[in-house]
C-alpha positions as MATLAB code, in Angstrom:
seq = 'XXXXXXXXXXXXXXXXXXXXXXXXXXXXXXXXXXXXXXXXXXXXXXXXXXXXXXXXXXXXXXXXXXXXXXXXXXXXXXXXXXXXXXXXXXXXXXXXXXXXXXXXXXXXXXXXXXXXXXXXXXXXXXXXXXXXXXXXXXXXXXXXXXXXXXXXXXXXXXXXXXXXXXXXXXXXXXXXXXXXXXXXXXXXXXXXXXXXXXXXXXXXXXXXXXXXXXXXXXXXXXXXXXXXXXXXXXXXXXXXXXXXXXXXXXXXXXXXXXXXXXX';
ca = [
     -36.438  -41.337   16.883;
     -37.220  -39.244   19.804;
     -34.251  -40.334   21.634;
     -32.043  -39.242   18.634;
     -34.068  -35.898   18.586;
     -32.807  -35.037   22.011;
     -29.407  -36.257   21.398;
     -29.283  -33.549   18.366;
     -31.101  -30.738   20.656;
     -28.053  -30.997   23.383;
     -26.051  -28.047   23.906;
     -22.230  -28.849   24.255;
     -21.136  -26.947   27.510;
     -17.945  -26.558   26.531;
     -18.265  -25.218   23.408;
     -20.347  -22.664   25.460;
     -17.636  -21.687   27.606;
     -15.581  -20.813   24.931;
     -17.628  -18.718   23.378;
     -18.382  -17.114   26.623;
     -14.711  -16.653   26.985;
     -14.275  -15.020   23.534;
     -17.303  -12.543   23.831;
     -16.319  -11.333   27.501;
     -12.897  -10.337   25.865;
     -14.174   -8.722   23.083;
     -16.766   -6.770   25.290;
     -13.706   -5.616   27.567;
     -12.179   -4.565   24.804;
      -8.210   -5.415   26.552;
      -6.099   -8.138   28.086;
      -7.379   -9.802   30.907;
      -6.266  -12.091   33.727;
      -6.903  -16.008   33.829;
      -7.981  -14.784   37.516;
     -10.397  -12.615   36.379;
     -12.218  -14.142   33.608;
     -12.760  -17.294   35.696;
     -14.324  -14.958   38.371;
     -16.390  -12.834   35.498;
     -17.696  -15.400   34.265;
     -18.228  -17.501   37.206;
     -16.280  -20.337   35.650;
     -14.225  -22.898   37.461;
     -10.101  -22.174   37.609;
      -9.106  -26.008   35.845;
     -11.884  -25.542   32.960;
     -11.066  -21.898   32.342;
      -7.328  -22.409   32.072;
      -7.990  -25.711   29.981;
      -9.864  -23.432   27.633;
      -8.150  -20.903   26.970;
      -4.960  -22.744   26.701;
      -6.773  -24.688   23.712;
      -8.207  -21.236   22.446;
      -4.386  -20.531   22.495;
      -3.317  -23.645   20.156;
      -5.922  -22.409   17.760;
      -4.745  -19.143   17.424;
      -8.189  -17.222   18.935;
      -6.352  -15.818   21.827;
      -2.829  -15.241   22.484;
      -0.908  -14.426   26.108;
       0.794  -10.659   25.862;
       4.064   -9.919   27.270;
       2.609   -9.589   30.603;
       1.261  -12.870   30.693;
      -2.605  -11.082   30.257;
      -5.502  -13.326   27.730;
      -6.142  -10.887   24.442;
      -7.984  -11.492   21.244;
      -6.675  -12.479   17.969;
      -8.011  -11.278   14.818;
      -8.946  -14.355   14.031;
     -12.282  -14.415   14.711;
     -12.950  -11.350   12.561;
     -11.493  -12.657    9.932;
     -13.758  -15.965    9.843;
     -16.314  -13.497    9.651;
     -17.223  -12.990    5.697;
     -18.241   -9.279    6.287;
     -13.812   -9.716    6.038;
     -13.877  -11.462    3.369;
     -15.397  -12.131   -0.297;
     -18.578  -10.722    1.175;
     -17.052   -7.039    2.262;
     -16.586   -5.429   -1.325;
     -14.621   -2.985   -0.451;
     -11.780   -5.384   -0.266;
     -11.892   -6.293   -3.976;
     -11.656   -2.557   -4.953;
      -8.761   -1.919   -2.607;
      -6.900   -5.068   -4.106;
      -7.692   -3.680   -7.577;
      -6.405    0.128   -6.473;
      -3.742   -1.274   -4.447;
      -1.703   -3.762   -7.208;
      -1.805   -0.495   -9.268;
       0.097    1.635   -6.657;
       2.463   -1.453   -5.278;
       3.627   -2.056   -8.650;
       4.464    1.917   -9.609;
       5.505    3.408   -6.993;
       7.220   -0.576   -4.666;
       5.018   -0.280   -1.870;
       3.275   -2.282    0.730;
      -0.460   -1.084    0.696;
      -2.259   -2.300    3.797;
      -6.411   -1.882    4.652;
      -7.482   -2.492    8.022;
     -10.029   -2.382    9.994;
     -11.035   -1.693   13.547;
     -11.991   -4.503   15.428;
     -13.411   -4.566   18.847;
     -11.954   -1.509   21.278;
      -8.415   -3.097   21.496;
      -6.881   -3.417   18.031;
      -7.269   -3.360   14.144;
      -7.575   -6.503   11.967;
      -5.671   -6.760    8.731;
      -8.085   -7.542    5.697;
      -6.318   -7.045    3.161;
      -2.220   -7.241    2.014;
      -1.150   -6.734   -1.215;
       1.483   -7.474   -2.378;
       1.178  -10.266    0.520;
       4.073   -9.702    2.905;
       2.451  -11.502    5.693;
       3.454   -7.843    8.255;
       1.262   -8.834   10.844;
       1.163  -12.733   11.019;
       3.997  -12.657   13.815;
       1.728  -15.026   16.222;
      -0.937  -12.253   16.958;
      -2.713  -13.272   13.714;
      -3.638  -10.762   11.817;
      -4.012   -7.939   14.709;
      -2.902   -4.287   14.609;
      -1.827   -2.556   17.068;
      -4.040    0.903   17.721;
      -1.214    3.122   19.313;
       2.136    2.034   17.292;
       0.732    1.774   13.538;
      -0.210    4.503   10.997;
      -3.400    2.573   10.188;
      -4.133    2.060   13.872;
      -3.503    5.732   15.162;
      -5.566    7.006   12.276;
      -8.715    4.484   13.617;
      -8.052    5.274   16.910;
      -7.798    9.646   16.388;
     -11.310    9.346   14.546;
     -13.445    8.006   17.079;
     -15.252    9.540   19.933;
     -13.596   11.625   22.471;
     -15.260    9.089   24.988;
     -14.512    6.023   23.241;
     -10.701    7.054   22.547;
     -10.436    7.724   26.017;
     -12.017    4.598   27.072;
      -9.649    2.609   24.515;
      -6.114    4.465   25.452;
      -6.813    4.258   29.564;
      -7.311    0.292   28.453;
      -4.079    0.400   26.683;
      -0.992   -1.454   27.144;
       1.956    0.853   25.648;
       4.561   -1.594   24.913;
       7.911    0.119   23.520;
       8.201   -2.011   20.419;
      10.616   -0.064   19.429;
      12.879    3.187   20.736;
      10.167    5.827   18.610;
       6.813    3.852   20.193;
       4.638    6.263   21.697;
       4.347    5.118   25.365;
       2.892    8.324   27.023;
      -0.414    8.474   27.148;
      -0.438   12.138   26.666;
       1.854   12.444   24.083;
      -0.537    9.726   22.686;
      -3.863   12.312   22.741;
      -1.362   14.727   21.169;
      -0.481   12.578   18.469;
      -4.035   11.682   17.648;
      -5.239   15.162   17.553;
      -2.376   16.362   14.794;
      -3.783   13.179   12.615;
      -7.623   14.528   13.294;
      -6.367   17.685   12.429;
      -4.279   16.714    8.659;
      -6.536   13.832    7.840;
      -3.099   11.532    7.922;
      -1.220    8.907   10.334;
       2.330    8.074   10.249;
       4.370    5.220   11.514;
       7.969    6.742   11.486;
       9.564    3.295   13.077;
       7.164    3.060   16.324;
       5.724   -0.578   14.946;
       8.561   -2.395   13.991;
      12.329   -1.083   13.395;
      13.140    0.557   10.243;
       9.716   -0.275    8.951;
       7.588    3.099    7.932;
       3.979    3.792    6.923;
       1.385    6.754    5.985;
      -2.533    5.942    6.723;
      -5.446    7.566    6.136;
      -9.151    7.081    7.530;
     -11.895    5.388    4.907;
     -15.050    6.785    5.689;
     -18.853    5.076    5.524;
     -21.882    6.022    4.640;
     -22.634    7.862    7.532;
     -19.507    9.550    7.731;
     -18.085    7.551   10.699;
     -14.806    5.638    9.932;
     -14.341    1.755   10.862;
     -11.204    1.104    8.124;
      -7.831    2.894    7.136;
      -5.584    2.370    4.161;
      -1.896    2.526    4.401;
       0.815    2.457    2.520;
       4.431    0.904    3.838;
       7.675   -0.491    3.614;
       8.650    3.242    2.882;
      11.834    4.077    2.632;
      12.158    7.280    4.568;
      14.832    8.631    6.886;
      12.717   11.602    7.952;
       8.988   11.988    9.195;
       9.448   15.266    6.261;
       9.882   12.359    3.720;
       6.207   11.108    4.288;
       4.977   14.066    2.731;
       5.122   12.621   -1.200;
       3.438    9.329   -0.317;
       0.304   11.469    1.307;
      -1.806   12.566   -1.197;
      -1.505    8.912   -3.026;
      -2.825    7.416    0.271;
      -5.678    9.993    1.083;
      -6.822    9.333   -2.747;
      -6.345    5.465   -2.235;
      -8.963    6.260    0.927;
     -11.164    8.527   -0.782;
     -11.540    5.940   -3.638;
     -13.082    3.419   -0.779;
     -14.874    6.143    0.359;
     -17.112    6.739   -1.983;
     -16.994    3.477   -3.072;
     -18.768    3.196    0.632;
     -21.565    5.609   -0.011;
     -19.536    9.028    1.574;
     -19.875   11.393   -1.053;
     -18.514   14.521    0.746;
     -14.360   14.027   -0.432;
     -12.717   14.908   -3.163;
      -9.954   12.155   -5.118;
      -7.115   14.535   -6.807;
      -4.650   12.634   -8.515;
      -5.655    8.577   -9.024;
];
């Protein structure tokens, strides 16, 4: 008996590395180097590479376009919080079939997760936007949902998060300056909205707006997409349906300080 009661009280390291591996990323909060996670985390060059190539395979971590280690979404999606247990996903499925079947949208609510990206949590109808081998993730500078996360956070921690950023041109309208970036997210502060006018994926358009808790801080964004719009001008009848789809989860959250004017 006692020899089968250490047996069950051994720690597998491996399965400790990983984990390691997973929660130095998140805590970085952007891509990172084979190089310099092995030397991070003190970890040998063979095992760390081994690791995160099977991380890989199970969709945890992907390899960017520059060959740099980033999180999934995966792992905040395992989480229930994202799931059945987060209750504000059940009324944003029951708001969002009403507005997807009247009006022949995409309505999208995401949420921020770690300092690099936002993690889808909900779809409806499903389109599966976002499942493209990143799993889930979105983007913080190129989506309406993202850029509306990103605008209403601290000045510190949106500096902290776009100096950390990657600004891939996914397509010809991404924003890739940095600047221009800090100007876009102060016009969103400043009308309460996001929009996606092609920078995410090529003819593909959005409106966002932020979902506030309790407290008043924001952590999720609704969106709607698949818009059909051949001007940023065009946006403008889709924005009051979105801020009341957010307003709805708002108070649904505890915030009591918004108004909902037409749902």
């Amino acid at each position: 008996m006692k020899q089968n009661s250490e047996t069950n009280e051994k720690i597998n390291s491996s399965v400790i590395r990983a984990l390691d591996i997973l929660e130095y990323l998140n805590e970085q909060g952007s891509s990172q180097t084979i190089a310099s996670i092995c030397s991070d985390l003190s970890m040998n060059r063979i095992t760390c590479t081994n690791l995160v190539k099977t991380l890989i395979a199970k969709k945890y971590l992907y390899k960017n376009e520059k060959g740099r280690i980033c999180l999934t979404g995966k792992v905040y999606v395992m989480g229930k919080i994202y799931k059945e247990g987060f209750p504000m996903v059940e009324i944003f499925n029951t708001q969002a079939e009403t507005i997807a079947a009247e009006i022949g949208v995409v309505c999208h609510l995401v949420a921020l997760a770690g300092l690099n990206q936002g993690i889808l949590l909900s779809e409806c109808p499903r389109r599966s936007l976002f499942e493209d081998g990143q799993n889930l993730s979105v983007p913080l500078y190129c989506t309406g949902a993202g850029k509306v996360l990103l605008a209403n956070q601290s000045e510190n921690v949106i500096e902290s998060i776009i100096s950390s950023l990657e600004l891939v041109p996914l397509t010809p309208n991404t924003i890739t300056d940095k600047d221009a970036l800090h100007k876009e997210l102060a016009t969103i502060r400043s009308q309460g909205y996001g929009i996606d006018f092609r920078e995410f994926k090529q003819g593909l358009c959005c409106v966002s707006a932020p979902v506030y808790n309790k407290d008043g801080t924001i952590t999720t964004a609704v969106s709607l997409t698949h818009l059909d719009l051949k001007t940023r001008d065009d946006a403008q009848k889709y924005i009051s349906i979105v801020k009341d789809l957010a307003s709805i989860l708002s108070r649904a959250s505890g915030y009591r300080n918004i108004k909902i004017s037409s749902l």
